[in-house]
N, C-alpha and C positions, 0 to 999 in steps of 0.2 A: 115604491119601485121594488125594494126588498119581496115582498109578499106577491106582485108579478113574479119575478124570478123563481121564487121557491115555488108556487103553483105551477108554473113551468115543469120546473124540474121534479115536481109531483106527477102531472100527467104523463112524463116522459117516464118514470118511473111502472106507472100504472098500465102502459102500453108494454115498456118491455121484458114485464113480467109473465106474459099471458106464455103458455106452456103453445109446443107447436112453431116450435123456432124453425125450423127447416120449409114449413109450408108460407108463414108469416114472412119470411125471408125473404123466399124465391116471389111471392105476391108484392112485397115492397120494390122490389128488384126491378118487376116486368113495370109498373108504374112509374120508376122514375128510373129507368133504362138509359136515357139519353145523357144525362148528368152523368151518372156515374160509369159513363164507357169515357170519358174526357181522358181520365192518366190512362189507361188502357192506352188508348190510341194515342194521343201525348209522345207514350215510350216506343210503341210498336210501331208506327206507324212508317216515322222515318226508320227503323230495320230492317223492315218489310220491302220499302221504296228501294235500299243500298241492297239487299239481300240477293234480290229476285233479277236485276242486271248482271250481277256479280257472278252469278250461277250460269248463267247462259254465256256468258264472256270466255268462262272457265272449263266449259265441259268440251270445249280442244275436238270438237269430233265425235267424241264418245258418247252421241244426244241422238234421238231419234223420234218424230210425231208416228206416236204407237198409236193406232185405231184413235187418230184426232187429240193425242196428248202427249204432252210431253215424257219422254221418258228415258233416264240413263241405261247406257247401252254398254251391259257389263259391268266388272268390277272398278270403281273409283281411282280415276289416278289421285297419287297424296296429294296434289296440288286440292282437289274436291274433297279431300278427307279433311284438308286443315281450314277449306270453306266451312263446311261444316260444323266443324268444333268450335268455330272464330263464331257462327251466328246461336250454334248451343250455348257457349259462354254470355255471348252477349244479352241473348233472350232469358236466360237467367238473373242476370244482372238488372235488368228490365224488371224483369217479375218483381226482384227486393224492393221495386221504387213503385211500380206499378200498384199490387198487391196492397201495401199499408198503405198509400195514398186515397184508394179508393176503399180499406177501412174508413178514413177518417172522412169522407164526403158522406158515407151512406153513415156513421155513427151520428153528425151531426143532424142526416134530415131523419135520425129516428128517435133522437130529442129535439126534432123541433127546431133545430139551429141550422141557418143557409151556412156552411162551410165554403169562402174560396179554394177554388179549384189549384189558384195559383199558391196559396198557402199549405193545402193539402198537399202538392208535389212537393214545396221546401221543406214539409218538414220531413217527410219519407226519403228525399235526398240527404237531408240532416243523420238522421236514424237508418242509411246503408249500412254502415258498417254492423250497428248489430243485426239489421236483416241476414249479411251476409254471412254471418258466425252459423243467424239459424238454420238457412239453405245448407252448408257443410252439414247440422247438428241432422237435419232433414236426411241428407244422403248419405251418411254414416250407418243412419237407425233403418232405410230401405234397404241398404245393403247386410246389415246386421240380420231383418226379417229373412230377407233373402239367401245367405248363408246358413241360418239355421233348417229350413227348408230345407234346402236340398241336401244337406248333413245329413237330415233324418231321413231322404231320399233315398241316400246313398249309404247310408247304419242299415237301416232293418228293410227299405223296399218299401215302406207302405204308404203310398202316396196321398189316401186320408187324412191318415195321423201328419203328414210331412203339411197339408194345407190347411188341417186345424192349427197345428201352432203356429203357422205363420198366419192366420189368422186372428190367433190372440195377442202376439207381438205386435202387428200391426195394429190393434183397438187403442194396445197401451200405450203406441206412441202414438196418437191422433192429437193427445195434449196440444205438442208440438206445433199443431198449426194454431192452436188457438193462441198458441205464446206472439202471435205478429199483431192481435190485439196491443197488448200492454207495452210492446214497443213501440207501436204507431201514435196510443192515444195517450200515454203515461211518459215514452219514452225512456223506458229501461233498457239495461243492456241485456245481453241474450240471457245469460246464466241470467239473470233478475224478472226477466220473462219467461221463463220454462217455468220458474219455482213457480211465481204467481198464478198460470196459467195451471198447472199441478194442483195446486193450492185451491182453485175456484173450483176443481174438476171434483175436487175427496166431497165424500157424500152423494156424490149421483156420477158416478167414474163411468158407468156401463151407459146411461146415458148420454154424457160430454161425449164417449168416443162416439156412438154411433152415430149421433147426430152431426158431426166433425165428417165420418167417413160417408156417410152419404150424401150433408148437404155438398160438400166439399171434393169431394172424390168422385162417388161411387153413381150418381146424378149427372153431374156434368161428361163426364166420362159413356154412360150409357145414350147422353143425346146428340154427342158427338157421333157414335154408332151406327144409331137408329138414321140421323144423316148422312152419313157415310152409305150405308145400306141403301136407301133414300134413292140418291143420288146415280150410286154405282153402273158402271154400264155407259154413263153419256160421255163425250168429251170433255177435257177442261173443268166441269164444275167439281169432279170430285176435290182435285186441286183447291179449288175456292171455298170449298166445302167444309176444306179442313182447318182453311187458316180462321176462318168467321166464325164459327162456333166455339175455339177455340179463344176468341177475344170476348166474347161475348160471355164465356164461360166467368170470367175473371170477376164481375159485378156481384153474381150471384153467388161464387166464390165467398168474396171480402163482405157481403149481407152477409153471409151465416154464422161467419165469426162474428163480425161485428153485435149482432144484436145477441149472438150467445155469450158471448162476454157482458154484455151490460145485464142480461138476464141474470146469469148467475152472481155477476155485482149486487143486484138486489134480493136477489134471493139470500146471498148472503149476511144483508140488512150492511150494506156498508154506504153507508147515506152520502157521508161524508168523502168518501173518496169517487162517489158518483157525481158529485156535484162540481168535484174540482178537475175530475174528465170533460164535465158539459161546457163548463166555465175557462178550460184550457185549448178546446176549439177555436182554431180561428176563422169569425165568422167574418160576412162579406153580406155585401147590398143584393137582394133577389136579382137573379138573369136568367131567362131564360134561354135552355138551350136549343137548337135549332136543328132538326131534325134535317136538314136537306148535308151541312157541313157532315155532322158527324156520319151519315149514311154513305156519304162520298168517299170523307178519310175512313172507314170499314168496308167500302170493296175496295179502293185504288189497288191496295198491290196485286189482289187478284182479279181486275181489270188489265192491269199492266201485265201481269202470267197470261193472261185470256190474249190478249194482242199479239204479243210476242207469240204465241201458240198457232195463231190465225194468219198472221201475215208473215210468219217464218221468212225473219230478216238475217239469220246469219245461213239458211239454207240448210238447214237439218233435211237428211231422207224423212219421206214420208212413207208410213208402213200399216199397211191393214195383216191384221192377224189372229187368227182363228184357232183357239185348240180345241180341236174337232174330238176328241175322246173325254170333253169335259163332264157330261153328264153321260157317259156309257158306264153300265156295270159292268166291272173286273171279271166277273163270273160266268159264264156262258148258261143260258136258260135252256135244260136238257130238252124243254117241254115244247119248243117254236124250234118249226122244222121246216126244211125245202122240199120242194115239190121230189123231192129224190130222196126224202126219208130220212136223211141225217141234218143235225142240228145247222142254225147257221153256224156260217165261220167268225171264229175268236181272233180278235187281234192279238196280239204278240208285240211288245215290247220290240223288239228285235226284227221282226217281221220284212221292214221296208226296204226292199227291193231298186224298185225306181219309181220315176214318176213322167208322166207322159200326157202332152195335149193330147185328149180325145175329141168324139162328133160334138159339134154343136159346140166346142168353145171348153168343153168340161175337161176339168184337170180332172184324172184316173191315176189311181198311185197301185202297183201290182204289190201285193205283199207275198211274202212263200217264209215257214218256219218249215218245222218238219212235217207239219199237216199239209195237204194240197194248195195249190195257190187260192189265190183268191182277190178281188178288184175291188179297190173304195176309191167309189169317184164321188166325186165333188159335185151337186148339183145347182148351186150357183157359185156366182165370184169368189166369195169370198170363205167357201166349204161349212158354212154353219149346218147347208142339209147335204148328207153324205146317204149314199146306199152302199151297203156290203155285200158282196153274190161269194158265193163261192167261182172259182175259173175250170181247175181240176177237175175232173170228175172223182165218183166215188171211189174208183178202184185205180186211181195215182199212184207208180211207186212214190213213197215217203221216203224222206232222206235227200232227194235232186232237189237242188234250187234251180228253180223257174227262171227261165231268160224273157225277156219281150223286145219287141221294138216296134215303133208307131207306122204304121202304113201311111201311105200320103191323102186317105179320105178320112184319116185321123182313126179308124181302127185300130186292134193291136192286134198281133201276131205274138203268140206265147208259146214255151214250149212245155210239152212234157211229155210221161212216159208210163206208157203201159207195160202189162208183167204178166207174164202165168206161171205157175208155179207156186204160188202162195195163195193161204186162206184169207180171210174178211176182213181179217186186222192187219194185212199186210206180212205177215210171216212166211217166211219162205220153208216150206215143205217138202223139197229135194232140192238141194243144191245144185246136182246136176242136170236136174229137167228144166229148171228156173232158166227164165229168159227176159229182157226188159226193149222195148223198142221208144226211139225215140221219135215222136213225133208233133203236130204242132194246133195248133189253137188259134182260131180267130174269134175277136170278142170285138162287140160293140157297145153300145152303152147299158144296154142290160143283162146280158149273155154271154157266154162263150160255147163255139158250138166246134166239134173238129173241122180241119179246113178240109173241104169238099175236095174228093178226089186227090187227098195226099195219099202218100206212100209215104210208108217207115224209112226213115233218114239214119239209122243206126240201131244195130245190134248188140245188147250186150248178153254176154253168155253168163256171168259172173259176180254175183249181190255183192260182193267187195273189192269190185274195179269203178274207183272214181273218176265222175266224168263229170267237167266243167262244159258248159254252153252258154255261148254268145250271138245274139242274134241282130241284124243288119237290115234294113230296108234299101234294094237296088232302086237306082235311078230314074229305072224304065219299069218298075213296079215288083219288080222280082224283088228274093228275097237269099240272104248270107246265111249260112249258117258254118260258125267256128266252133269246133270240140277238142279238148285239150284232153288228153287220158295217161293215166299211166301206163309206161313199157316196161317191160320185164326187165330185171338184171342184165345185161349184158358182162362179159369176161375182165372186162374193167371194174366193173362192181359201183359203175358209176349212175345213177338215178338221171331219168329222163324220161320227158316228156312228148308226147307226139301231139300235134298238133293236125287237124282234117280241117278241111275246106268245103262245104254242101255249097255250090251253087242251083239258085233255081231261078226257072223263067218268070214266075208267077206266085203271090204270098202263101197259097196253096201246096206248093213245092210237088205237083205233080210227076215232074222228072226230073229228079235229084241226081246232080252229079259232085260227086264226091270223091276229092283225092290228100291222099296224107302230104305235106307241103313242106312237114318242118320237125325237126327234133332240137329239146329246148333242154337244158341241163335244172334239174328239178332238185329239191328234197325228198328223202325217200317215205318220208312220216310229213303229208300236209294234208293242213284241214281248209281248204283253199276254195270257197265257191264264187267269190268275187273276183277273182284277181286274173280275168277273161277279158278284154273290150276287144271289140268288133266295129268295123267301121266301111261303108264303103263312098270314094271319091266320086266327085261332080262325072268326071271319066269312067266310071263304075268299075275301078280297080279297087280290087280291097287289101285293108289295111288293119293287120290286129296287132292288139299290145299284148303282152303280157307282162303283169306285174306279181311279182313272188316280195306276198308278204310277209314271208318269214325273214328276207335277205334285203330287201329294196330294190332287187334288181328289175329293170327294166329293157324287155325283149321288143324288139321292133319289126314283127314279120309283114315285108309291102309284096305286093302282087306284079308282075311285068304287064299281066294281061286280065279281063275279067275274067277268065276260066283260071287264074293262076299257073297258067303253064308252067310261071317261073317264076321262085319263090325269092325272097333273100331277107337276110337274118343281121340283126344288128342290134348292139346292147349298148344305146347310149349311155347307162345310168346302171354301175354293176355293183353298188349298194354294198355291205357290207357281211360280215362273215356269219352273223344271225340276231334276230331281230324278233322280240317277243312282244310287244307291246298289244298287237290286236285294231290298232286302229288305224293302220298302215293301210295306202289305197290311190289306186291314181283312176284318171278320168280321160280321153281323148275325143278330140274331134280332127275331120281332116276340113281344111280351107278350102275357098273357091278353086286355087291352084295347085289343091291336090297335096300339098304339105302337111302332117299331122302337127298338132299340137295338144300338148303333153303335160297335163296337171299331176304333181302326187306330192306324196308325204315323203321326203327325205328321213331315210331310217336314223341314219346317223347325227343326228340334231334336232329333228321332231318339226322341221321348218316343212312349211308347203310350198314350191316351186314352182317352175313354168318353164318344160322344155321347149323349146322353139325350133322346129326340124325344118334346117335349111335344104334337105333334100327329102324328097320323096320315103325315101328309105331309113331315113333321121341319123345319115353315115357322117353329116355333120351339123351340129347343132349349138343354140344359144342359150342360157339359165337365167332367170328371173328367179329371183328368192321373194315371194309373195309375204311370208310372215316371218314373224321374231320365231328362232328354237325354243323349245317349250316343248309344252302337248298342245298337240291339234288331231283335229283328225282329218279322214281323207274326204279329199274336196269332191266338189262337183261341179262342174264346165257345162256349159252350153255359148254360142254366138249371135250374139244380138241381131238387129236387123240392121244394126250400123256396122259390122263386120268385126266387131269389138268383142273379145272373149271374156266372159264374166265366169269366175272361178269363186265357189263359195265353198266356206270351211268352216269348222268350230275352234274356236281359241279355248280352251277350255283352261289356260292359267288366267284368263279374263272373263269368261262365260259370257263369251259371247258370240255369234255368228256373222261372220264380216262376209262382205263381197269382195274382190278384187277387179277392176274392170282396167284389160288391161287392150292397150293399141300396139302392137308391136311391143317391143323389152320396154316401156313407160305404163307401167300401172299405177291404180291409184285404189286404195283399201277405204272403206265406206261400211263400220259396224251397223247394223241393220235390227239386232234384235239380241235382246239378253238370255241367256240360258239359267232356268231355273234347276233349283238343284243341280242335278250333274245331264251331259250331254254324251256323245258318242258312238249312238248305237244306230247310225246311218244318216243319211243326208244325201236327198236327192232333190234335182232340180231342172224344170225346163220351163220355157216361154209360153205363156196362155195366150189366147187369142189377139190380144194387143200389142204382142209383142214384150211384154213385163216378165221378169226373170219369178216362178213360183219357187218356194223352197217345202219342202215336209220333211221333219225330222222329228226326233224323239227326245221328250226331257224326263230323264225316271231317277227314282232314288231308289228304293227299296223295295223288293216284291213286289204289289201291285201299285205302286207308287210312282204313276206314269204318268203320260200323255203325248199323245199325237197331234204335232202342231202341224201349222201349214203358217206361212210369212211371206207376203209380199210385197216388195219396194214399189211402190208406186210411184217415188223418185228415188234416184240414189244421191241427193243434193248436187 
């Protein structure tokens, strides 16, 4: 029987010598796969089952099915931050039990020896405590690599030399994992496993580590990727994607040490201490294992994530979402030009203006920087195919931002403004001769052409008299136009704004009738091109706001008649003494009965509101406070087809973009989409063909570090 045994442990020898431990490994691995996922799943499995309800209990609202998957909506409340640290910890804790128990299954079948399974866990449960010394000893020496790095990041700048040494830090402790060897199959304690593990490493050190960091690291890590990559793009699997290869990882793991430890045991001719690891195994009667259980216990939790995703039982909004500048170059190509000579139009960061249902169902978003406006519309639902036209023409003055508003055959009506008096580049070459007319644009889904038989709707004489325009679609097809300009000093020395009225019979504005209606107390230094809205009622009296976002105030000029014969001026909302922030802004619509109602940003706490103008004139009114003070920025309103006002804004101490859908003063807040990097450089929003509320805004960080989303609720739970 003796001489069985020693032939035994001869052969076992003579196997775990052969050089190519990393390949031998991962080949023993995918063979007896099924055994050795048993502690894996064992420890994870019920984690996984408690984890994944626990999360969805806990996300309070702040969830949303993003393009068919689950996803957090903004920043984590702590209640989700201590979710998390509770399942990091415990998955850790796992790993110390998991890790050495499935050493000591695959040690056994690469001498030859059936290892129980249930013996492999006690004794890995036995042998915690030093696992867990090693995990601390583990993230002590990653954080150690980790600080010297960027020390030398942060010393001399040189980001090579900063990834070389953290690359030969990280060789020299690769030891380290092999020390879970001699804890699992020796049972030593940690200090008594580093030494050993050190010890087997001296004479082939360059060796042990790399083949530690690839089989062990650098492998499992790349095919998690290459799946990740794989996958990317569908609903739900990326989800399941990451937790199964990740379990899977763990077999092939605990082979590379394993048999690199017994390798290096014999290479080191230590017969005797090989023999009493083979012989210290606790072996067990052959079982096999059964590929339908464990296949079941490795999808369940992300079966259970796939369901809860699909049958969305606590009612999460559902959200399709497009960033439509994903693959566009930053850089404009001098070389592709329009039928007019000059380059297409470059998006801008900054750019977005509004956004409007156009023909045929296509959301059209109007951009205006300082270059000529220009139209990106949407050519299906969900904007993955966009065209971009220029709107302006080539000789635009620069500098006016572009007003628009939807026609009711879904066209747009835009404004802008011709000049003489300056050269090619827009320069003005006598100030006195210079002249600017303002007039208008209708565009369809490929075009914009000037509106046939308009006439100039304003003159200006003056390259440094500012003039704000807001534009209105009438009832009976006509069409609003509101101009806010500055007036001169007067003896008071007090700064003011005048305020004109265009009406026209027709989106063409062929007979413009135009009267000044209002004077509005201004700042004498603004850079103010938004802070116009224009509105006209079911009764086709019109109704404009103005918002002064330097102050917050809030001007409310209503019309008696559609010609406005008779003005009247009213300041629900008189803000405060000055206000710098930049992302101050309000929105209006008027109701079937002719009452406006009144989104902004409250200067004085950063909250976003909801005026409620119980009179025509909003001489009295009601306050809904929509969000927590903070930073937000300024919202955007449209009215559902259930009479319901939907108000969207960006939280940006949450990053995130919520809805408010509110029925009279009862609103109710619905985060819809998270903000990457930072947010606030516009948000606009109206109903596509379904009636579904569209959002397009901007998420940028730095320089060309953008993008142009577009986000649609397609419920808002």
């Amino acid at each position: 029987m003796s001489s069985v045994v020693d032939d035994r442990h001869t052969h076992a020898r003579d196997r775990v010598r052969r050089h190519g431990v990393v390949w031998l490994a991962y080949a023993f691995t995918a063979r007896n796969l099924l055994r050795l996922l048993a502690p894996t799943l064992l420890v994870f499995l019920p984690i996984g089952l408690l984890a994944v309800p626990a999360l969805f209990v806990l996300v309070d609202g702040s969830a949303a099915v993003v393009n068919g998957d689950f996803e957090l909506v903004g920043t984590p409340e702590p209640t989700l931050l201590k979710w998390a640290a509770a399942v990091l910890l415990i998955s850790v804790a796992g790993q110390a039990v998991a890790l050495p128990a499935t050493v000591v299954l695959a040690a056994g079948l690469l001498v030859g020896k059936r290892v129980a399974i249930s013996g492999a866990m006690r004794a890995a449960v036995r042998r915690w405590p030093a696992m867990a010394v090693l995990v601390l000893v583990g993230v002590v020496a990653f954080a150690a690599v980790l600080a010297a790095g960027l020390g030398i990041l942060m010393w001399i700048g040189a980001q090579v030399t900063a990834y070389a040494v953290m690359a030969v830090l990280a060789l020299f402790a690769m030891p380290c994992l092999l020390a879970v060897a001699p804890v699992a199959l020796e049972g030593r304690s940690a200090k008594g496993a580093l030494a050993r593990a050190y010890r087997l490493a001296a004479g082939a050190s360059g060796a042990t580590a790399f083949t530690l960091a690839f089989g062990v690291v650098l492998f499992p890590m790349l095919a998690s990727q290459a799946v990740n990559w794989g996958v990317s793009g569908l609903p739900i699997v990326p989800a399941v994607a990451g937790y199964v290869p990740a379990l899977i990882a763990v077999p092939f793991q605990a082979a590379v040490i394993a048999r690199l430890f017994l390798h290096r045991l014999v290479i080191k001719g230590t017969i005797a201490e090989f023999k009493e690891i083979v012989d210290g195994l606790p072996e067990s009667a052959p079982r096999a294992a059964r590929l339908v259980p464990v296949v079941a216990a490795l999808l369940l939790p992300g079966l259970l994530y796939g369901g809860a995703v699909l049958i969305n039982p606590l009612g999460w909004p559902k959200v399709s979402e497009t960033v439509v500048t994903e693959t566009w170059p930053r850089d404009p190509d001098s070389e592709v030009l329009e039928e007019d000579g000059r380059p297409k139009p470059e998006l801008g960061s900054s750019d977005l203006q509004a956004l409007h249902l156009g023909q045929g169902g296509r959301m059209v978003m109007l951009m205006n920087g300082y270059d000529p406006a220009a139209l990106l519309t949407c050519m299906d639902s969900t904007c993955a195919q966009t065209r971009f036209t220029w709107a302006e023409p080539v000789d635009a003055v620069p500098g006016y931002t572009a007003a628009g508003a939807r026609l009711t055959d879904g066209r747009l009506v835009v404004s802008t403004w011709a000049q003489e008096g300056a050269d090619e580049d827009g320069r003005v070459l006598d100030h006195e001769k210079w002249r600017a007319w303002l007039g208008l644009l209708i565009c369809d889904a490929t075009a914009c052409v000037p509106a046939p038989g308009g006439k100039p709707i304003t003159e200006v004489t003056s390259s440094a008299q500012d003039r704000t325009v807001a534009l209105a679609a009438r009832p009976g097809g006509g069409l609003l136009v509101a101009q806010l300009s500055q007036l001169p000093l007067g003896g008071s020395n007090i700064a003011k704004e005048g305020l004109s009225i265009t009406t026209c019979d027709d989106p063409a504005c062929t007979r413009p009738h135009t009267k000044e209606v209002a004077k509005i107390p201004a700042h004498r230094y603004r850079d103010d091109d938004r802070g116009l809205i224009a509105d006209v009622g079911p009764d086709d009296r019109p109704v404009v706001v103005r918002f002064d976002r330097e102050t917050g105030s809030v001007f409310v000029i209503s019309c008696d008649d559609p010609a406005c014969g008779r003005a009247r001026v009213e300041r629900p909302v008189r803000g405060s003494t000055y206000y710098s922030d930049g992302q101050a802004g309000a929105a209006m619509l008027i109701r079937a009965d002719g009452r406006p109602l009144i989104a902004y940003l409250d200067v004085d706490d950063g909250a976003i509101k909801l005026l409620d103008c119980h009179t025509r004139e909003c001489s009295e009114s009601g306050t809904t406070t929509l969000s927590p003070s903070g930073h937000n920025t300024a919202p955007a309103m449209v009215l559902d087809r259930d009479g319901r006002a939907l108000v969207a804004y960006q939280n940006l101490d949450r990053e995130q973009i919520v809805i408010a859908t509110c029925t009279g003063p009862r609103c109710t807040r619905t985060p819809v989409t998270t903000i990457p990097r930072r947010g606030g450089h516009g948000l606009a929003m109206a109903l596509d063909g379904r009636g579904r509320p569209v959002l397009a805004w901007t998420a940028f960080g730095d320089g060309n570090d953008w993008d142009l989303v577009v986000t649609t609720p397609l419920t808002l739970g």
